[in-house]
Structures are given as C-alpha cells and as structure tokens.
C-alpha positions in Angstrom: -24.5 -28.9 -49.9 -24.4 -25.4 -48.5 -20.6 -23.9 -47.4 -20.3 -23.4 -43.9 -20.5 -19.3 -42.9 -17.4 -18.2 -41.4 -18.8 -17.2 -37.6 -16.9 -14.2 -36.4 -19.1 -14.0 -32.9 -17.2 -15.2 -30.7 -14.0 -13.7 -31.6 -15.6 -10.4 -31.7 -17.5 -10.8 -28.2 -13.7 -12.0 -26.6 -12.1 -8.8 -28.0 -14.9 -6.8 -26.5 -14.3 -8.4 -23.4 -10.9 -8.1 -23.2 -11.5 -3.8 -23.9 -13.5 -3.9 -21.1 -11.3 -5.6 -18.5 -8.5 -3.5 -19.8 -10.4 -0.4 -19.5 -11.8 -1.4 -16.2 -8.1 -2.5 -14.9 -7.1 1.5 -15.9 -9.8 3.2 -14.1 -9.2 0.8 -11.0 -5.5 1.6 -11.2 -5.6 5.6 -11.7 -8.6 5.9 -8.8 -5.9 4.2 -6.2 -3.5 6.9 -6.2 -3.2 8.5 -2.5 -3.6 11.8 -2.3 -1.1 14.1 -0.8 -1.6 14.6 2.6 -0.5 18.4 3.6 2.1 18.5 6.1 1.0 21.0 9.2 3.9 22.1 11.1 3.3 22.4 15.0 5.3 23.9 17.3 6.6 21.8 20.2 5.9 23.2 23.7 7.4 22.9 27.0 4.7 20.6 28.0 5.4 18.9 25.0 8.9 18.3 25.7 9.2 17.7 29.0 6.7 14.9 28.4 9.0 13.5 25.5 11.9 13.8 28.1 10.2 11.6 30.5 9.6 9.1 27.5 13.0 9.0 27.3 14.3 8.5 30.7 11.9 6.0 31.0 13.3 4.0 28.3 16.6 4.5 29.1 15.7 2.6 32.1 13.9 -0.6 30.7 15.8 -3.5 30.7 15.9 -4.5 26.9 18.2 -7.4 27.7 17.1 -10.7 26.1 19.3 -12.8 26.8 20.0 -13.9 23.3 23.0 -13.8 21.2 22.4 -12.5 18.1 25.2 -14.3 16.5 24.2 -17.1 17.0 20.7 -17.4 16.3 21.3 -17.5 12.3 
C-alpha cells in the first residue's frame, strides 16, 4: 500500500481567501472616508434677516401645546 500525500490545497486556497477579503475589507473601509466639505462664509443681509425675524415671530405664535404631561408619560 501507498501512504496517503499530505494535501495542503485547501488550506492554502482558504488562506488566500481570507487575504483577499481582508484586503478587500481595507480598500472598502479607507474609500468611505467623507471628504471635508469647505465651509463658505456668507454674509447675512437685511433681506435675510428680516425674513428670519418673521420666522420667528411666527413661531413664537404657534400653539406648541400638547396637552401632555411629560411626567407622566414614562
């Protein structure tokens, strides 16, 4: 009888696999990094402002009242 042949395949072809998915994981995790957005600065004008004033007033006069008490809700 002939001794059996050690067979190194597939233990070879699973660490090449694993290289892969690790290297693949890398490139997918270092190509989702955002980008720096540049801040612009703008200058608010009258228009502007008077226009955020009448936000204002407007929500100062909604009625935001629920009716719940918080307290109690938990």
């Amino acid at each position: 009888m002939e001794p059996e042949k050690k067979s190194n395949g597939a233990l070879i072809g699973l660490a090449i696999i694993i290289i892969i998915l690790i290297v693949g994981g890398i490139y997918i995790w270092q190509s989702r990094e955002m980008p720096e957005i540049p801040v612009q600065s703008e200058t608010i004008t009258n228009e502007d402002s008077s226009e955020l004033d009448t936000l204002e007033a407007d929500l100062q006069m909604t009625d935001t009242e629920t009716g719940v008490d918080v307290d109690a809700v938990n």
